[in-house]
C-alpha positions, 0 to 999 in steps of 0.5 A: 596478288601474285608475288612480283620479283623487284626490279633491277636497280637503275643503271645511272651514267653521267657525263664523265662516266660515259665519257671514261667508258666510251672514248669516241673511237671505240663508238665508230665500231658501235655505230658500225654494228647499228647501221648494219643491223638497221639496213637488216630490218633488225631494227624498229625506228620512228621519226623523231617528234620535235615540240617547238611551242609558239614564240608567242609563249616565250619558250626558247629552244625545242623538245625532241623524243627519239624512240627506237627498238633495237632487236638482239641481232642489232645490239646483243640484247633486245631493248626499247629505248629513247632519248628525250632531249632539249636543243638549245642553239645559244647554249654555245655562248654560255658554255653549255652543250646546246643537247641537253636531256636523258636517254633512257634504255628499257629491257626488250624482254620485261619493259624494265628501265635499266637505265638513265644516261647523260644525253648531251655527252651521248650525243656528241659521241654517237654523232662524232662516232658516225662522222668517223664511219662516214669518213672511214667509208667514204673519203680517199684512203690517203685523205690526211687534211681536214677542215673543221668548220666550228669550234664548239661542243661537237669540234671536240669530239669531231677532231677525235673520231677523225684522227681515228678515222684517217691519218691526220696531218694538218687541221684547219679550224674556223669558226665565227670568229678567229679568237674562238677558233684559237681557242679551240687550237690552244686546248686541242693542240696538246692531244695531237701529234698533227697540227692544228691551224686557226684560220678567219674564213671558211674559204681559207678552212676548206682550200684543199682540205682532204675532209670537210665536217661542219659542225654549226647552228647556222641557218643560212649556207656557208659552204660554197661548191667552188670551195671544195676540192676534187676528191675531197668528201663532206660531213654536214653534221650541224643542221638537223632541222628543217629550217637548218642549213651549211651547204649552199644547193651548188654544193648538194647538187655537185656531190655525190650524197649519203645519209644516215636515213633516206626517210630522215633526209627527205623530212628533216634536212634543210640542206635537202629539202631546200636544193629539192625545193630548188628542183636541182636534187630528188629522193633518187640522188641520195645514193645510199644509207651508211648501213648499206654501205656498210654491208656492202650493198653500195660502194660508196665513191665512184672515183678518186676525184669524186666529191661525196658528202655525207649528210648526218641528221641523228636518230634514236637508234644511233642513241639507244645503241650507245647506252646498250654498250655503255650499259653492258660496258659498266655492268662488266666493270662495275661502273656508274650508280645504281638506284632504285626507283 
């Protein structure tokens, strides 16, 4: 048999060494790059495949896999990659990321593994990485006041990616309860110059604010229309699955509406698919993807008093293109643990 040259030791990132090479601001530009290059064919993106067993088996949670091939013009490097990961809603009460699992990163060129990276940490960034691009994008220029619905894992890294993303002033944070709320205040508070506000009730989170984002594992709406002031823009980032929703169908049909992927929305959003179902929204009122508004094939708002709404769902590709900077980020400053397998 021929001589086979040895592959290169694996590349591994765990939750802390993501986050010191990461910070969720320097990933808005990453995701930039990956929803241009995506609305430029330059990359390969099935549906993600969910696994949910029967209740009858007694299994919690579902699995979900999220391929994605990314070209050289969309991340410098041609790489396979996916993340298989675990979402576990009640993770919350325990003090545990309800995202759980690995993403991996394969080269392009050989199909060798390269690396095995800490999902639930990519998650959270990547995600509040394309909140912050939504915003940046979409919500006035002068949008200083947020709403932050939820205080759980993702309200952390949200809080960061908007302050990145608009000059914030004032913060309201609600959740499901005020005690929780505050909690979150307390341990955010000394990070910002801006103040941030516990309040009891969403209605009182939302009164005038300038940015909405929710980040929730509710199943049921809790965000009326009536709520939302003009000229403010909405990020429903919490509901993910079918059978997941924030917004009541008032809302959805008011807005003028965004996404990440049409072909994502029109399958998996419960906020989309319950307000089509209702016969108040189609496939044509989703405006744009972010990528086309990133290369200015849409301009995003029609006007200052508009309300947009941004609905997030995540894709493999948001993932992949993370762990190919993070893997270029830690080989320039020699960063992580490698192993061989």
């Amino acid at each position: 048999m021929p001589a086979t040259s040895p592959s290169p030791a694996v590349l591994l990132l765990d939750a802390a060494q993501i986050a010191a090479l990461m910070p969720v601001a320097d990933a808005i530009p990453v995701m930039s790059d990956m929803f241009a290059a995506l609305a430029r064919a330059q990359i390969h993106l099935p549906l993600r495949q969910i696994i949910r067993p029967p209740e009858a088996l007694g299994a919690k949670g579902m699995l979900g896999m999220m391929p994605a091939f990314l070209g050289a013009e969309a991340c410098g490097m041609p790489v396979y990659g996916a993340k298989v990961g675990t979402f576990f809603p009640e993770n919350s009460r325990l003090g545990k990321d309800p995202h759980q699992g690995c993403v991996l990163l394969m080269s392009g060129e050989t199909g060798e593994l390269l690396a095995v990276m800490n999902a639930a940490q990519i998650t959270g960034i990547r995600t509040a990485a394309v909140t912050g691009l939504a915003t940046h994008l979409l919500a006035r220029p002068d949008a200083s006041r947020l709403a932050l619905i939820g205080a759980g894992h993702q309200a952390h890294w949200h809080l960061a990616a908007l302050a990145a993303a608009r000059g914030l002033t004032h913060v309201r944070v609600a959740s499901r309860s005020l005690a929780s709320a505050q909690a979150f205040v307390d341990r955010e508070q000394p990070n910002y110059a801006f103040r941030l506000e516990a309040v009891a009730t969403v209605e009182a989170a939302v009164h005038d604010a300038d940015i909405v984002v929710t980040v929730t594992n509710t199943t049921e709406p809790i965000l009326q229309a009536e709520w939302i002031a003009p000229g403010a823009h909405v990020n429903l980032v919490g509901s993910s699955t079918p059978r997941h929703r924030e917004a009541h169908t008032e809302l959805m049909a008011r807005a003028e509406l965004f996404v990440d992927r049409r072909e994502s929305t029109v399958n998996e959003s419960g906020d989309y698919l319950a307000a089509a179902a209702e016969g108040r929204i189609g496939p044509e009122d989703l405006l744009a993807e972010l990528g086309e508004l990133v290369i200015g094939q849409h301009a995003g708002r029609s006007g200052a008093t508009a309300v947009t709404l941004f609905k997030s769902l995540g894709m493999g590709a948001q993932d992949v293109a993370l762990a190919a900077a993070l893997y270029r980020r830690a080989q320039a400053e020699g960063a992580g643990t490698h192993a061989s397998i």
